[in-house]
N, C-alpha and C positions, 0 to 999 in steps of 0.2 A: 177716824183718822189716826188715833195713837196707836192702837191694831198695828195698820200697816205699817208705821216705822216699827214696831217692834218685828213684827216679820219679814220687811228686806235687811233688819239689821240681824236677826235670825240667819238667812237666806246667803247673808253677808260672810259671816262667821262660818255658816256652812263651807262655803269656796275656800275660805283659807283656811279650816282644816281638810279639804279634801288636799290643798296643794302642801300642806303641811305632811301630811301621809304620802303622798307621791314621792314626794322630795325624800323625805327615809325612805324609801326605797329605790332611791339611787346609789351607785357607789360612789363613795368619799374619796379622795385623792389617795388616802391614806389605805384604804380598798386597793384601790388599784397598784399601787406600791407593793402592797403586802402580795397579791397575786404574782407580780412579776419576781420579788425577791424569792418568792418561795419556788416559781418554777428552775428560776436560776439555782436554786440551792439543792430543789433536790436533782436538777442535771447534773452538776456539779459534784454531787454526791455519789451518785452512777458511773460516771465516768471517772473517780479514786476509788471506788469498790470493785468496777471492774480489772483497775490497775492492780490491787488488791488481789485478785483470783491469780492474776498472771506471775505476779513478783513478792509475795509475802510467803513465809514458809511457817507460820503458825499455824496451829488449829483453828485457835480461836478467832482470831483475826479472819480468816478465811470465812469462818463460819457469821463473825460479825459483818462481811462483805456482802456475802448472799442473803443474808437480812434484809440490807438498805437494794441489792437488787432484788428484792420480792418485794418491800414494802413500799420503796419511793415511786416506782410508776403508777401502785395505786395510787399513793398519794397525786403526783403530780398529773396522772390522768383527771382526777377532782377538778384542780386547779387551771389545767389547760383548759378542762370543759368551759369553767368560769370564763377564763379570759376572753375563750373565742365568741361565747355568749357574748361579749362585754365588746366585743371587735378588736380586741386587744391582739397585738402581734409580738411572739417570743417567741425566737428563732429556737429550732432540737439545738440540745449544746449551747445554746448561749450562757453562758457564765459572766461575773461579774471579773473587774481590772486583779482583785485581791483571789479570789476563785481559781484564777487562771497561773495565777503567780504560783500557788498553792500547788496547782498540779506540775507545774513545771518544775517543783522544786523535788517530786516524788517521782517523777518518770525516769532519770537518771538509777533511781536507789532501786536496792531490791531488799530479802531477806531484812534482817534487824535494824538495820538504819529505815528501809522503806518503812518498816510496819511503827516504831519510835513515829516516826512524822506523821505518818499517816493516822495513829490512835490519834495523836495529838491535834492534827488539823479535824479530824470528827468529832473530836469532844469542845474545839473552840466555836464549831460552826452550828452543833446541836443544842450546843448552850447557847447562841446567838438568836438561832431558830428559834427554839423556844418560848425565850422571852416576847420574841416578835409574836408567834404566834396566841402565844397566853393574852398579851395587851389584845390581840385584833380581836380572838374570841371573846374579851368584855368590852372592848371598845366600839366593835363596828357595826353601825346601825343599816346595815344592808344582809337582809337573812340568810343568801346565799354564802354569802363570805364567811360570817359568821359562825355560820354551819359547819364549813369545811374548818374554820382554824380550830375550834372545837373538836371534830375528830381527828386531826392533824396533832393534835398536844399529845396524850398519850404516846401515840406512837415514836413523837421524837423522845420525848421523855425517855421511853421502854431504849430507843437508839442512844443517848445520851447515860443511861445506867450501865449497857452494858458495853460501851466506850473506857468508862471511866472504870470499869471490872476487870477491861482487858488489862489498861495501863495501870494499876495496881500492879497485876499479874507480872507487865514486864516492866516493873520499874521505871513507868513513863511519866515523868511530872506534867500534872496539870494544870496547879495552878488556879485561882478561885474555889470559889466554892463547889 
């Protein structure tokens, strides 16, 4: 008889760690947050790189434009995959209230005023990026996510260095570290 309680209480423990392992491997609120910020961000990011091609008359600048349009769709291609996996809905273009502010404040400028604001708004939004993305890669107990904020760091990082190389270049304060 003591056998068998020790084997339904076995039997027991078994089930709540299996629902224990299921349950990490759901996404955390904090998951799905991160997914949606990032696809806003790297929209957001596309469409002031593409503004960038049209109305900056740097090299570099130019040349930092077509970077984030070569690298944020993969990025955000990742991301989107995730969401739709996840049933999550984030509209192409959707940006966030601050985002949109952002771009409205660059579509007016061109030349040396555009490219001043516009170094400036990629280095405050890559630095934001970042952070975010550095916390989810240690924080998030959902593998997929995980994964992607982890190869996602680098890449803002590499965006974030050479931001902050441009604005040197053209005397653009940034501000923080």
């Amino acid at each position: 008889m003591r056998f068998r309680r020790v084997g339904h209480v076995l039997l027991y423990a078994g089930f709540s760690l299996t629902a224990a392992v299921a349950a990490a491997q759901l996404p955390s609120p904090a998951d799905l947050h991160y997914l949606r910020e990032a696809i806003e961000n790297n929209d957001a990011e596309m469409g002031a790189a593409q503004m960038a091609l049209d109305k900056a008359t740097a090299d570099d600048v130019k040349l930092f434009a077509r970077l984030v349009l070569h690298d944020d769709p993969l990025l955000n291609g990742r991301v989107r995959g995730l969401a739709g996996e996840l049933k999550m809905q984030v509209a192409n273009g959707q940006v966030s209230a601050h985002q949109q502010q952002v771009a409205d404040r660059l579509r007016p400028l061109s030349g040396d005023a555009f490219e001043r604001l516009y170094i400036a708004a990629m280095i405050e939004g890559n630095r934001a990026a970042l952070n975010d993305t550095r916390a989810e890669a240690v924080d998030s107990r959902f593998p997929p996510v995980k994964t992607a904020a982890q190869a996602a760091a680098p890449i803002i990082q590499q965006h974030l260095q050479m931001a902050l190389t441009i604005a040197q270049a053209h005397h653009v304060p940034v501000g923080g570290p």
